[in-house]
C-alpha positions as CSV (number, residue, x, y, z in Angstrom):
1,X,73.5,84.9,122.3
2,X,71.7,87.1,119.6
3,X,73.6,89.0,116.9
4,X,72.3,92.4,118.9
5,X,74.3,91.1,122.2
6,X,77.1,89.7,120.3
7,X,77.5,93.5,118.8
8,X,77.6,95.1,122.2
9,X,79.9,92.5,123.7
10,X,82.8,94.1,121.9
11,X,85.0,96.3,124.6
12,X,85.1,99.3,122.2
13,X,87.5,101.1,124.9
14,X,90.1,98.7,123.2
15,X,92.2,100.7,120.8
16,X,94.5,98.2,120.7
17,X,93.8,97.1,117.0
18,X,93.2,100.5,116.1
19,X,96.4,101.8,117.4
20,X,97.9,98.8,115.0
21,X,96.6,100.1,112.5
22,X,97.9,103.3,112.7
23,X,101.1,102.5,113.0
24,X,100.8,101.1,109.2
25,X,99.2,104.1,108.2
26,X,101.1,106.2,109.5
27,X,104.2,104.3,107.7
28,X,102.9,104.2,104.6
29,X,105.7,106.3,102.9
30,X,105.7,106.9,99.2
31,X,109.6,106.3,97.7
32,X,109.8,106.5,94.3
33,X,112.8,104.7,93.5
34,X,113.9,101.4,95.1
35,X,116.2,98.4,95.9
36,X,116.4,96.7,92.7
37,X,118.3,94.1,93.8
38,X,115.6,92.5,96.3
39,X,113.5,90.0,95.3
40,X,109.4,90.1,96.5
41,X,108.7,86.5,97.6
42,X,105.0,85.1,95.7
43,X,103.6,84.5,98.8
44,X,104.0,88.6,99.7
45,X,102.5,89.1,95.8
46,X,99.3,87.0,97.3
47,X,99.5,88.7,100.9
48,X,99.0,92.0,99.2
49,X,96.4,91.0,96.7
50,X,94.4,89.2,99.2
51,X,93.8,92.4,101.3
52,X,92.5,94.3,98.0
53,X,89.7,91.4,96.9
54,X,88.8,92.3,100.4
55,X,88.2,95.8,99.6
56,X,84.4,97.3,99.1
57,X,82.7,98.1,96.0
58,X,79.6,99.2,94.5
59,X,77.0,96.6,94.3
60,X,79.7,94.4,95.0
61,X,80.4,94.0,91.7
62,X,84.6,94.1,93.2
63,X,85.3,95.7,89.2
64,X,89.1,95.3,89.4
65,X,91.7,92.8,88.3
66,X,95.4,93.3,88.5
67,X,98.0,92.4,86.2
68,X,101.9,91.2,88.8
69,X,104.6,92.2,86.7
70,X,107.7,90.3,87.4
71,X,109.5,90.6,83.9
72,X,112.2,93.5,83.4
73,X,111.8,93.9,80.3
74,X,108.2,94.9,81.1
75,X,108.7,96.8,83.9
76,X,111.1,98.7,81.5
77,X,109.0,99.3,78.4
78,X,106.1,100.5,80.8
79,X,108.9,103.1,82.6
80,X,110.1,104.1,78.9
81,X,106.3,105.2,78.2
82,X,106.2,107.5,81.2
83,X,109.7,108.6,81.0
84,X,107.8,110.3,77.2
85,X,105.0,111.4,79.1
86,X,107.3,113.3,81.1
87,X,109.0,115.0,78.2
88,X,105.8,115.9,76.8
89,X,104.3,117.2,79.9
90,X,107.8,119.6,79.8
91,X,107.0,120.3,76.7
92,X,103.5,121.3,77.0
93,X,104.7,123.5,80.0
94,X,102.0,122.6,82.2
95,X,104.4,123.2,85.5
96,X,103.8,119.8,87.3
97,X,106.0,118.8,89.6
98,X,106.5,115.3,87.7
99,X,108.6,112.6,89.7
100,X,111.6,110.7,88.2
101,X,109.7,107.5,86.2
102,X,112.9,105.9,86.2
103,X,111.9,104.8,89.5
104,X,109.2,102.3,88.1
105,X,112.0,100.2,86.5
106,X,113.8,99.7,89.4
107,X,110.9,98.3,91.9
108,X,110.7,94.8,92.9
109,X,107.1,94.8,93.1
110,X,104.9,96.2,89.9
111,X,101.4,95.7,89.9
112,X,99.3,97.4,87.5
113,X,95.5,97.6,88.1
114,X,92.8,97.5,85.7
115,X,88.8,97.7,85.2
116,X,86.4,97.3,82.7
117,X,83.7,100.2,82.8
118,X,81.1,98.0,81.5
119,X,80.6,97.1,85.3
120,X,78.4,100.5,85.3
121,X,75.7,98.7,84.5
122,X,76.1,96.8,87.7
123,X,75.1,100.0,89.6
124,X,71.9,102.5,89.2
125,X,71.5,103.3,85.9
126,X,68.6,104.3,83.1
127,X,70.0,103.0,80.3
128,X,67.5,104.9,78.6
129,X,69.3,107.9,77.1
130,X,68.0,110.5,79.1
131,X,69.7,113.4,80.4
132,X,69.2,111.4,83.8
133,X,70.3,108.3,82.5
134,X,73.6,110.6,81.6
135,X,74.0,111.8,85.4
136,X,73.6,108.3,86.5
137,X,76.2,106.8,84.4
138,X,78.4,109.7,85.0
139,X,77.8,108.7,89.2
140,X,78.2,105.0,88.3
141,X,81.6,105.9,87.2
142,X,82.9,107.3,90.1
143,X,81.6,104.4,92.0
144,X,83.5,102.0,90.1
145,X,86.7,104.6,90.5
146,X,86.3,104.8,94.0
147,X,85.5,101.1,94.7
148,X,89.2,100.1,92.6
149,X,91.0,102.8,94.8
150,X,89.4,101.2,98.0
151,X,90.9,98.1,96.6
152,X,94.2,99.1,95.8
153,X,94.8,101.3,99.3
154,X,93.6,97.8,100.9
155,X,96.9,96.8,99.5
156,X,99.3,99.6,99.8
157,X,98.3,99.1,103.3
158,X,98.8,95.8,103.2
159,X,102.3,96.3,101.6
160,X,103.3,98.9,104.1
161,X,102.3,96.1,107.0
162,X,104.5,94.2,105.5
163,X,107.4,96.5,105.6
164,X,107.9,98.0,102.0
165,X,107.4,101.2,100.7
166,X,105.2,102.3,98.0
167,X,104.3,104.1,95.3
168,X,100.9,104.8,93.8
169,X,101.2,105.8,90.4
170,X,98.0,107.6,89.1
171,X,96.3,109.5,86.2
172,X,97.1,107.1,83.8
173,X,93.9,107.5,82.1
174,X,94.8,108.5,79.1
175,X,94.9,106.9,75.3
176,X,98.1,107.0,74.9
177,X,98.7,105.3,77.6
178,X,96.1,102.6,77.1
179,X,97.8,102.0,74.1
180,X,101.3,101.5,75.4
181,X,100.8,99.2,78.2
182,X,97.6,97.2,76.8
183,X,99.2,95.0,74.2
184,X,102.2,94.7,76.6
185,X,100.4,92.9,79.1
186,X,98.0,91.5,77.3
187,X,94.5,93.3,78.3
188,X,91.7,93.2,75.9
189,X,90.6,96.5,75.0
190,X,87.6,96.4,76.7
191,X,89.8,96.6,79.9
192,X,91.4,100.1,81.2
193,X,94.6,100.4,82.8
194,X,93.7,102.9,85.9
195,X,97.0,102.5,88.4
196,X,100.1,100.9,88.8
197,X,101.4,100.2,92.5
198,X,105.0,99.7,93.2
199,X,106.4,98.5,96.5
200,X,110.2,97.0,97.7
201,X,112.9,98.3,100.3
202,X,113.6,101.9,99.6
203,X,117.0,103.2,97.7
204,X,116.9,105.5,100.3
205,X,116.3,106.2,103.3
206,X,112.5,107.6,102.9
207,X,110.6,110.3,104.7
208,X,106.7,111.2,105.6
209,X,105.3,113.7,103.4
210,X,103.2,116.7,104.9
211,X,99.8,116.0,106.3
212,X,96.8,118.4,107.1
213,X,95.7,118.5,110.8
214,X,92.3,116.9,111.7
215,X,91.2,120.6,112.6
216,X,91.9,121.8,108.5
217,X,89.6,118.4,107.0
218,X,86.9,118.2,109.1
219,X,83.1,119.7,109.9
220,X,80.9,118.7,112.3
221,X,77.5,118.4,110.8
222,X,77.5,121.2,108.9
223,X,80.3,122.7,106.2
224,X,82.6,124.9,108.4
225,X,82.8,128.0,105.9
226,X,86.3,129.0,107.2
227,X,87.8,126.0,105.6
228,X,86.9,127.3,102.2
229,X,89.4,127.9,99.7
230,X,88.5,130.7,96.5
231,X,89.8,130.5,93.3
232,X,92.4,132.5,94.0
233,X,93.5,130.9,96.9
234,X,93.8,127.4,95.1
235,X,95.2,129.0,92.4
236,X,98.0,130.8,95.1
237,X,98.5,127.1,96.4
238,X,99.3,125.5,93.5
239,X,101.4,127.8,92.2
240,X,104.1,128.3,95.7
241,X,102.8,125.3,97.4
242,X,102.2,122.6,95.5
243,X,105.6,121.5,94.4
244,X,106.8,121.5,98.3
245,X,104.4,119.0,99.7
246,X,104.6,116.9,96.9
247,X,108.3,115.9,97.5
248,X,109.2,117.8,100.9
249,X,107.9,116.4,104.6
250,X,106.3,119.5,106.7
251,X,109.4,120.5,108.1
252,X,110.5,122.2,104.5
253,X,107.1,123.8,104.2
254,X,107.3,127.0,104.8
């Protein structure tokens, strides 16, 4: 049988492993603190991992690695860093909602997840110094951003399919923070720490966060205009909205 007869052989009436993977999806539940007193089996630790190498990337160049974190006293050192961040985003006054970091101590699982932006060069580039070449790499870096987030959801997902919750912790970009965690876990500097994922059995009981309808996210071939937001009207969301999705599930949004 060719590959063209093999393709149409599929019954694509059967939602049966689609509606399987919904139900992960749809319990995928970020918690952000949890059972501290469970233990993740290795075999989980290579379950999860094993769905993000199966993740796509640019070029294929799969530009991730990721660090498994069993020690306390790492997980706490890394927790002490963002519990400062947190004090100096209070300070600074910049209003974000920021979750409890204490959380990141007490998770079973701790993965942090890392790249090297030299893989740019894997994907189209000038290398010339041009103002193109700049465009380029600028593109080349949100492919290697968005091919270590398809990763790492390929293992939240794989995580939640095995029954934990998670959390996805995020904008850790910055020097400081490079800084901190680098030498603790041994990455060379030509590495950068871009997430850390934490997973276990919830401390508490958890609950799914607000979602937009299909209607609000999507267009049919063209850009539906009536799902454009102004200025002002991001601005107005962030400032009475943002803090109630963040933490609250749709029925505490008024």
């Amino acid at each position: 049988m060719s590959q063209a007869s093999d393709k149409h052989a599929h019954d694509f009436s059967d939602r049966s492993r689609y509606d399987a993977l919904m139900e992960v999806v749809r319990n995928r539940m970020t918690v952000r603190a949890f059972d501290p007193g469970y233990a993740v089996p290795r075999e989980h630790y290579e379950l999860i991992l094993d769905a993000a190498r199966h993740g796509p990337s640019g070029a294929n160049a799969q530009p991730w690695h990721f660090i498994v974190v069993t020690e306390q006293d790492l997980k706490d050192r890394i927790m002490e860093y963002f519990r400062e961040e947190q004090v100096a985003r209070a300070k600074l006054r910049m209003k974000f909602p920021t979750p409890d970091y204490r959380g990141l101590a007490s998770a079973p699982g701790f993965i942090v997840i890392a790249s090297d932006f030299r893989w740019v060069k894997a994907f189209p580039v000038l290398n010339d110094g041009s103002e193109l070449d700049r465009m380029y790499k600028e593109n080349a870096e949100r492919i290697l951003l968005q091919s270590v987030a398809a990763a790492t959801m390929s293992a939240h997902l794989a995580a939640a399919a095995l029954g934990y919750n998670v959390w996805w912790v995020t904008a850790i970009g910055q020097e400081q923070a490079q800084k901190a965690m680098k030498p603790l876990l041994g990455i060379p500097d030509e590495l950068s720490v871009l997430d850390i994922m934490c997973f276990g059995p919830p401390a508490r009981q958890p609950y799914k966060r607000w979602k937009k309808s299909l209607g609000e996210i999507v267009s049919w071939n063209r850009f539906d205009r009536a799902h454009y937001m102004t200025d002002a009207q991001i601005d107005e969301w962030v400032a009475t909205t943002r803090h109630k999705v963040m933490y609250k599930d749709a029925g505490n949004v008024d």
